[in-house]
Phi, psi and omega in degrees: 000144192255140170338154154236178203248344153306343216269313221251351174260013173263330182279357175242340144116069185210172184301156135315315193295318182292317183311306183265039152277296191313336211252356187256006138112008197309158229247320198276032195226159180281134175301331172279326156332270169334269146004303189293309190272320117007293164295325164320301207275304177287001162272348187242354167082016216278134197231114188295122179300088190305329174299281190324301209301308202288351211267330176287289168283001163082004174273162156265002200010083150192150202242153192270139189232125187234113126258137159326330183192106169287344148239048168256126199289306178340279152351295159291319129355278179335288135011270173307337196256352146322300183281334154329330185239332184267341188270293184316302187309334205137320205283187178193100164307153188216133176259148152209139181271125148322337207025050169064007178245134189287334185286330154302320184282347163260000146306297201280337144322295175004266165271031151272322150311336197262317185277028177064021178334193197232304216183149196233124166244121174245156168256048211279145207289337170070340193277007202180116178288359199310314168272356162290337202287319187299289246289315192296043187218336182283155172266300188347123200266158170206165195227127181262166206201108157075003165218111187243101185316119175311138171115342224245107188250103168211145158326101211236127151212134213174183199258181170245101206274008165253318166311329181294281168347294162317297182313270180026273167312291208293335174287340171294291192282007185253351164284354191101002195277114202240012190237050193291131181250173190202097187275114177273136168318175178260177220287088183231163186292333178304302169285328150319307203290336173303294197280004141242034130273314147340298225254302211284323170303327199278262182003299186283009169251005159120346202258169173232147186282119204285139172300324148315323182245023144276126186222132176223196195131177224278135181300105195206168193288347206238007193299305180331303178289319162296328188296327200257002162289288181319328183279339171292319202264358175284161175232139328301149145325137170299144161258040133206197221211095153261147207228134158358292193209184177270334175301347151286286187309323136348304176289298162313339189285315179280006157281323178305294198288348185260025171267334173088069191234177184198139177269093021264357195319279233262279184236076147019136179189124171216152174251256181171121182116312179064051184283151188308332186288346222280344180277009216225003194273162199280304173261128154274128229245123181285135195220170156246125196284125176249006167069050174323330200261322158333321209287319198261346171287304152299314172305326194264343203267307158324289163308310164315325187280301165298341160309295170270016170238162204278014158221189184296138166262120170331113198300127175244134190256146191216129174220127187256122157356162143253132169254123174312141145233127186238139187240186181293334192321316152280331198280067094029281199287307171324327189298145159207000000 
């Protein structure tokens, strides 16, 4: 027989009235009330009839997730500390992948719109305002993630990718490292923001960035492994290497080793994103942690707070540190 929602406010000894407050997230119940009767309904499987519910309170609770590349482990990090945090409220995701093109991406913004979402968290794609022009057209609150296009005052949450850069960089040359190369992202505010963090670590220790050994081209599972084929052949070669991310640097550490080079003796190498793999690599691969699941935990805590209050909220921008993680790829100096 399926659960009710009297079964489980007669087992906590608490009204019907506490129960659907708790389960509709309402303000005038205590949080450990809530809290209590929550965990009760997941201990009990307890499952909310979404029509009636929704037919009462006019949401559909369910939220709309737009990324750019639904198999970027980041990406997927992101995701999960979404749903991680919106699934106890209630909510439900509906993912659409972008491919980094704005015209896919205001479809699937669209037909996202056509299912009543509640609220939209996007990574957006940048190539094309198109879908910020609709979303300004929209009451929907929505939250952008890990790219905020210049010009654009929306709820924002993300890293600080010129700060990242440095770090980077600036860890490379405290390995000894003095021919620092910069394999770059495609040309989005993430990968700007990397490449003048780049360019600024290098500027304070006095050097420049020589333009030979910055390589960009097309964003692909395999841009690493050609960037870093292209970069063996500059003379001299660099000995290190900071890379866009880590599904790049992957690549370049296996261009390097299939040249019969060595990781880090010859060339130095770090990424960026700290993906679940990245310790799991043939070298384990030195990163900058951007604390994806975090990243995606906030964005959903952010959407949610405009989702219940009852006028607009001034657009709040959250940018979480970036953390080193050094790994053998890099660690020069750990050797001994």
């Amino acid at each position: 027989m399926a659960v009710r929602m009297k079964d489980i406010a007669r087992d906590l000894g608490v009204s019907l009235m506490t129960v659907s407050k708790a389960l509709r997230m309402h303000s005038d119940i205590s949080p450990g009330t809530r809290d209590r009767v929550l965990e009760r309904m997941r201990e009990l499987n307890y499952q909310p009839d979404l029509i009636a519910r929704s037919m009462v309170t006019g949401r559909t609770y369910l939220i709309g997730l737009v990324l750019p590349d639904l198999m970027h482990s980041f990406f997927a990090e992101v995701a999960k500390g979404i749903a991680r945090k919106l699934d106890p409220l209630g909510y439900q995701v509906v993912m659409s992948n972008s491919e980094e093109d704005g015209e896919v991406e205001q479809r699937q913004v669209k037909v996202l719109l056509t299912r009543r979402v509640d609220g939209l968290i996007i990574a957006p794609a940048e190539r094309s305002k198109s879908m910020l022009e609709l979303l300004a057209t929209q009451k929907i609150p929505y939250v952008l993630i890990d790219r905020l296009p210049a010009g654009v005052t929306a709820n924002y949450v993300g890293g600080k990718d010129e700060e990242l850069g440095v770090m980077a960089t600036t860890h490379l040359l405290e390995q000894g490292c003095k021919r620092i190369a910069h394999i770059r992202g495609p040309s989005i505010t993430t990968g700007a923001g990397r490449y003048r963090g780049y360019k600024k670590a290098l500027a304070r220790r006095g050097m420049k960035a020589i333009p030979e050994y910055v390589v960009s081209g097309q964003f692909s599972d395999d841009t690493g492994y050609l960037a870093m084929q292209s970069l063996l052949a500059r003379k001299p070669r660099p000995d290190a290497v900071f890379c866009y991310n880590d599904p790049v640097a992957a690549g370049a550490i296996k261009a390097v080793l299939e040249a019969g080079l060595r990781v880090p003796d010859d060339i130095a190498i770090i990424g960026a994103g700290n993906v679940h793999y990245s310790d799991l690599l043939r070298v384990p691969l030195s990163t900058v942690d951007q604390s994806s699941s975090v990243l995606g935990e906030t964005a959903a805590q952010m959407l949610f707070d405009c989702m219940q209050s009852k006028s607009p909220l001034p657009p709040k921008h959250v940018y979480l540190p970036p953390r080193l993680i050094v790994r053998e790829s890099s660690n020069r100096r750990g050797k001994k």
